[in-house]
N, C-alpha and C positions, 0 to 999 in steps of 0.2 A: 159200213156203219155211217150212218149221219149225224149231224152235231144233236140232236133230237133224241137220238139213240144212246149216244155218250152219256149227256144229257142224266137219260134215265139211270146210267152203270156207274155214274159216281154218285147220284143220289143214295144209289143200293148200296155201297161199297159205306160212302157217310153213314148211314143207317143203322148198316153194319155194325159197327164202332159204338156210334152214340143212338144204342136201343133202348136205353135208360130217358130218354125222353118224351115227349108227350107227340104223340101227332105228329103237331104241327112245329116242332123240334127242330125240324133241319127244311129250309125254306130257299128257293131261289129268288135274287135279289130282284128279276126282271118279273116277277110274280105279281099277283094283282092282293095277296094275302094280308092283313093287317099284319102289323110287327107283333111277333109272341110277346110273352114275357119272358124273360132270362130263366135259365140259362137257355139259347139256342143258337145253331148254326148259319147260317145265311151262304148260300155259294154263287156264282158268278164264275162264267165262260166269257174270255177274251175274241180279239178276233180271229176264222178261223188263216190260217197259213199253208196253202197246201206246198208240194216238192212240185219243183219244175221237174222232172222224170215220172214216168210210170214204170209200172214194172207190169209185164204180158202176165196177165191172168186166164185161170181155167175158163173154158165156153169163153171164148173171146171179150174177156174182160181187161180190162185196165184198170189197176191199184194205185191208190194214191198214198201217201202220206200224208196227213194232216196233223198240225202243229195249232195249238191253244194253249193259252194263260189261264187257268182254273183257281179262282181265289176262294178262300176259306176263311171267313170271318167268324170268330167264335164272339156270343154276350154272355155276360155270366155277371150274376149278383156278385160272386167270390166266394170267400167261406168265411165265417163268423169266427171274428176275434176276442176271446173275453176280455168285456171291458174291468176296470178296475173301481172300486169304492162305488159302485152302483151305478157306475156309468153304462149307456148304455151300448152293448154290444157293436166295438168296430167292426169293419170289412177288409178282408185282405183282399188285395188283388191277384188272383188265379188264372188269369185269362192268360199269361204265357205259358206256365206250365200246362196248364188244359189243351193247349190247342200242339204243344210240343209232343203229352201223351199219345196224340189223333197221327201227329207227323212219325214218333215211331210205330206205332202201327202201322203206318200204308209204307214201313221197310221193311214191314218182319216179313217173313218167311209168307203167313197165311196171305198176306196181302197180296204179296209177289204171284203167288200163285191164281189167287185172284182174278189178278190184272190181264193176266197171259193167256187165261181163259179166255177173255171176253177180247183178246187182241189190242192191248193197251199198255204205254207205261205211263208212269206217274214221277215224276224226278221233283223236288226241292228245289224252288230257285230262291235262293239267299236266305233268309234267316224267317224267324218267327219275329214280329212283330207289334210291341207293346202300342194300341193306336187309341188308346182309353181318352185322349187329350181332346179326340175328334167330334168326341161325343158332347149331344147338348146338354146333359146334364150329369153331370162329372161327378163319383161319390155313390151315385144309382144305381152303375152297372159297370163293367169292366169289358173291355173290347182288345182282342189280339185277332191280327191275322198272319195269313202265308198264302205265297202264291205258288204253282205247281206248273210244270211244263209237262202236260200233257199229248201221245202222241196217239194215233188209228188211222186204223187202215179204211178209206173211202175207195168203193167200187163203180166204175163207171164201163157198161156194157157196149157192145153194140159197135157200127158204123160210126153212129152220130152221137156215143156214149151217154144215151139218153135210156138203153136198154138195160136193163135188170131185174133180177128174178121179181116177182109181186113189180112187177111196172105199173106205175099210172103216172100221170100227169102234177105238176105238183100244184099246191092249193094256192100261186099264184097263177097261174096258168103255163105253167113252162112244161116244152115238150108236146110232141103232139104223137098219134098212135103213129101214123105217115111215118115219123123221124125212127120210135125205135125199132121200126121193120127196116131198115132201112140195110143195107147188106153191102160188102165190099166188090170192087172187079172182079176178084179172084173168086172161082166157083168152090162154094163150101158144101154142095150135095152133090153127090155124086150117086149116080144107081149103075150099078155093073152086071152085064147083063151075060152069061154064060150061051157059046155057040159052042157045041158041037161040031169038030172036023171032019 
């Protein structure tokens, strides 16, 4: 899996969750999208961290671990407080508990299973997050977030770890076909040939 592929499996997993929204509901922050209008999600991937080890993979592959900070910003109008003597209708602020509901779901049971499908965890780093202060217009909209340490598995093939399954080259130019042909000392084919005594 690549950060691209991740990417797409916490989109689906957010989604998941929050179906009750529109579209354009759950949005990444590095996106070219206008800002919805509340309530919606917003998510952000840290940078990636891979494990100095690999571990021998099948067909001569090498497994990596990769380590990311996945942040989850929830906006939300809140919920409507009745006002009193004809006033008009306060706001509560909901955005912690809202994005708290989102955190116990990616622990229950369905999530876990989830995650393990797609070769991934998901862990809570430190608390949910009242961040409402940050916002430019304070009163309008309510903002909590959480940050998550998420981990996957990256495969690197090959000689030159450039090879894997659907290989191509990547759309900056890296890697070339030369490299992921490219094969160890040790003889990996063998043809055995049956003589007769």
């Amino acid at each position: 899996m690549n950060l691209r592929e991740l990417k797409e499996n916490l989109y689906d997993i957010t989604r998941t969750y929050f179906g009750n929204l529109p579209d354009d509901g759950v949005v990444w922050a590095d996106g070219n999208a206008a800002k919805p209008t509340p309530p919606f999600v917003m998510l952000k991937t840290g940078p990636l961290t891979p494990s100095g080890n690999s571990i021998q993979g099948p067909n001569d592959t090498r497994l990596y671990v990769m380590k990311t900070v996945w942040e989850v910003d929830l906006y939300t109008p809140g919920a409507e407080r009745g006002g009193g003597d004809g006033d008009a209708p306060a706001r509560e602020n909901t955005a912690v508990n809202d994005l708290l509901d989102f955190v116990n779901f990616l622990r229950s049971d369905y999530a876990a299973d989830l995650a393990e499908s797609l070769n991934i965890t998901i862990s809570l780093m430190g608390s949910v997050t009242d961040v409402t202060a940050l916002l430019n217009e304070i009163g309008q909209e309510f903002r909590a977030m959480a940050e998550f340490q998420v981990t996957f598995i990256q495969a690197a093939g090959g000689y030159a770890g450039v090879s894997t399954p659907g290989w191509k080259p990547t759309s900056s130019g890296g890697g070339t076909e030369e490299l992921a042909a490219k094969e160890t000392g040790y003889f990996e084919k063998v043809v055995i040939k049956e003589e007769s005594l």
